[in-house]
C-alpha positions in Angstrom: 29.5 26.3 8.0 28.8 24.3 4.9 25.7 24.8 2.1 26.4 22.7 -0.9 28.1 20.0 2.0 31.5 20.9 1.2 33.5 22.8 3.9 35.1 26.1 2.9 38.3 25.1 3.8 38.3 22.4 1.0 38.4 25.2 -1.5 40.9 27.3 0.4 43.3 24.2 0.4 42.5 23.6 -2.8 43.1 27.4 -4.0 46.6 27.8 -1.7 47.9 24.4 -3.6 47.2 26.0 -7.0 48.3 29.5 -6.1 52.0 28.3 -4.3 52.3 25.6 -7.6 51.7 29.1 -10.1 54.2 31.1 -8.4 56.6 28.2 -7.9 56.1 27.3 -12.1 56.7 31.5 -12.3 59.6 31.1 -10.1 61.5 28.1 -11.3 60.7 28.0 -15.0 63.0 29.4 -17.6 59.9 28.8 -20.5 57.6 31.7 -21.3 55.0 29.2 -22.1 55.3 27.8 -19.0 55.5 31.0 -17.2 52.3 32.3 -18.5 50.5 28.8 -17.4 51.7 29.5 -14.1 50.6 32.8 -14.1 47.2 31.4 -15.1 46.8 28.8 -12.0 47.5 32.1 -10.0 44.5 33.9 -11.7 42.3 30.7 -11.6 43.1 29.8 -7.7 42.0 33.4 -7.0 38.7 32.8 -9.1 38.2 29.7 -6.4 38.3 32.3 -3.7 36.2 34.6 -5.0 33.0 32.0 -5.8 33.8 30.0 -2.4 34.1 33.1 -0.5 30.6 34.5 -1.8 29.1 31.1 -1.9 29.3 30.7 2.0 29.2 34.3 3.3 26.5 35.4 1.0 24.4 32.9 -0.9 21.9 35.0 -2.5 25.1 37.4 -4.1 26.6 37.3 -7.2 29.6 39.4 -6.6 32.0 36.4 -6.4 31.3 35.4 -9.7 31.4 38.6 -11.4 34.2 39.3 -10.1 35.8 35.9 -11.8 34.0 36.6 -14.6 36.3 40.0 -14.6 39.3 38.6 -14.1 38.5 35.5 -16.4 38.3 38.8 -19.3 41.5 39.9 -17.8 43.5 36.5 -17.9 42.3 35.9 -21.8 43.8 39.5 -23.1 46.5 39.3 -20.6 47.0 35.7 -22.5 46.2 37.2 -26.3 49.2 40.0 -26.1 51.7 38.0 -24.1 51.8 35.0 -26.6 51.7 37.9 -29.2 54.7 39.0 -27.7 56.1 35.3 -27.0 55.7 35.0 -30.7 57.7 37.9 -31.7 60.6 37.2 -29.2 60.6 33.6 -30.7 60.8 35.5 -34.7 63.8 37.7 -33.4 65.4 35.4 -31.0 64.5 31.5 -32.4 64.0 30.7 -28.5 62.0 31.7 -26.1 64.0 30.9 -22.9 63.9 33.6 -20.3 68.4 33.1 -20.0 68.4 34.2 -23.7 66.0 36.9 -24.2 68.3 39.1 -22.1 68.0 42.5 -24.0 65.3 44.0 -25.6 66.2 45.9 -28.3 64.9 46.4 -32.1 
């Protein structure tokens, strides 16, 4: 079932690469930096779902894209307040390694 003559599954492949290479950066990396980029390919492989999926099961909808327009808002305040707080660890701490932010006190 193909519209625009690209097969679905080319976006779901696409979208599992991104979404397994997010949570292994979030897994793996000791960098909050790095941490919340991974976070991000998670947010932005689920935005590929959500236009392919409504794309090819209902062409004449826009629910796919509002929906990744939602979470699109989400990901940019979600982004604002944790290098907020990325910043003020880095003040306190001079680092911002995951192994040496172990406490979180004032």
């Amino acid at each position: 079932m193909s519209h625009a003559g690209i097969p679905l599954h080319y976006f779901l492949i696409v979208s599992t690469i991104m979404f397994f290479v997010g949570v292994y950066g979030f897994l793996t990396r000791k960098n909050l930096i790095t941490m919340l980029m991974s976070i991000e390919l998670i947010l932005n492989s689920v935005n590929i779902n959500f236009v392919a999926f409504n794309r090819y099961l209902y062409p004449d909808g826009l629910h796919g894209q509002f929906f990744s327009i939602f979470i699109i808002a989400v990901a940019a305040c979600e982004a604002a307040v944790a290098i907020a707080i990325i910043i003020n660890i880095y003040r306190r701490f001079r680092t911002i390694s995951v192994e040496d932010v172990s406490e979180m006190k004032f």
